[in-house]
N, C-alpha and C positions, 0 to 999 in steps of 0.2 A: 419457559422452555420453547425451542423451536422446534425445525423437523429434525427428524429422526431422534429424539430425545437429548438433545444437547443444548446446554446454554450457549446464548450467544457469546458471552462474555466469558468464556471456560473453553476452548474450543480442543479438540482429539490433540493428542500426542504429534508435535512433529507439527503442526500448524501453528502460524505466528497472528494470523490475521483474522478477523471474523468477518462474514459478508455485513455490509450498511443494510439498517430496517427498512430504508427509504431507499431508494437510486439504488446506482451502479456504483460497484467499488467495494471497499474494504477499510476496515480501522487496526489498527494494531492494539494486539491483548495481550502480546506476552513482552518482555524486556527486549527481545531479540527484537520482536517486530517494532519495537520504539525505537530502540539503537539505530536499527535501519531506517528507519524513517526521520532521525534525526540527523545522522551521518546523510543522508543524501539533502536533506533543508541547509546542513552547513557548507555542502560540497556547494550546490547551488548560488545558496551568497557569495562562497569563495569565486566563483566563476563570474557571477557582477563586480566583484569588486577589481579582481586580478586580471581577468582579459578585458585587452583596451577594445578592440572591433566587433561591434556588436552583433554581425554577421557570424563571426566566432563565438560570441558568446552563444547564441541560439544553437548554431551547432554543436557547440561542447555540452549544452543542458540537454539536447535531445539525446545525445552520445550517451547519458549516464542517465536518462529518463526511461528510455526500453528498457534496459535491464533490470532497473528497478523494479516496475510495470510489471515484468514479466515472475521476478522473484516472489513479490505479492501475492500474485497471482498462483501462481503455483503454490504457495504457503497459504490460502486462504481455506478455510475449514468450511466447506458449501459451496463452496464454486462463485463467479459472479453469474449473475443475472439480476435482470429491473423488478427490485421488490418495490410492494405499496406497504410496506407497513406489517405486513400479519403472517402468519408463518410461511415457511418456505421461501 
């Protein structure tokens, strides 16, 4: 169990993501938060493969990066901040 008595891997109602033990960021624990995470890993290749100027490529991955970023983030159950490993 973490803080406030919640498993990492189980997180509240309405949250897709669980904060990482280690670092900064997030993992996805519910379907939702894989779907999203995989929809934006296929968007991503589509965008190496399909845009030819790789000036636009970086743009168009940053275009769809925030928002993702931000989704996560908002979906994560604990907030981010830099864990070492142990609760909280």
């Amino acid at each position: 169990m973490t803080d406030h008595g919640r498993d990492a891997q189980h997180p509240r109602d309405g949250y897709w993501f669980a904060p990482k033990r280690f670092g900064l960021g997030a993992t996805p624990v519910t379907w939702q938060g894989w779907l999203m995470t995989i929809g934006f890993i296929a968007t991503v290749l589509g965008l190496a493969r399909w845009v030819p100027d790789p000036a636009m490529k970086i743009a168009a991955v940053i275009m769809i990066l925030l928002p993702f970023l931000v989704v996560v983030w908002m979906k994560t159950d604990g907030g981010w901040h830099w864990r070492w490993g142990g609760r909280g």
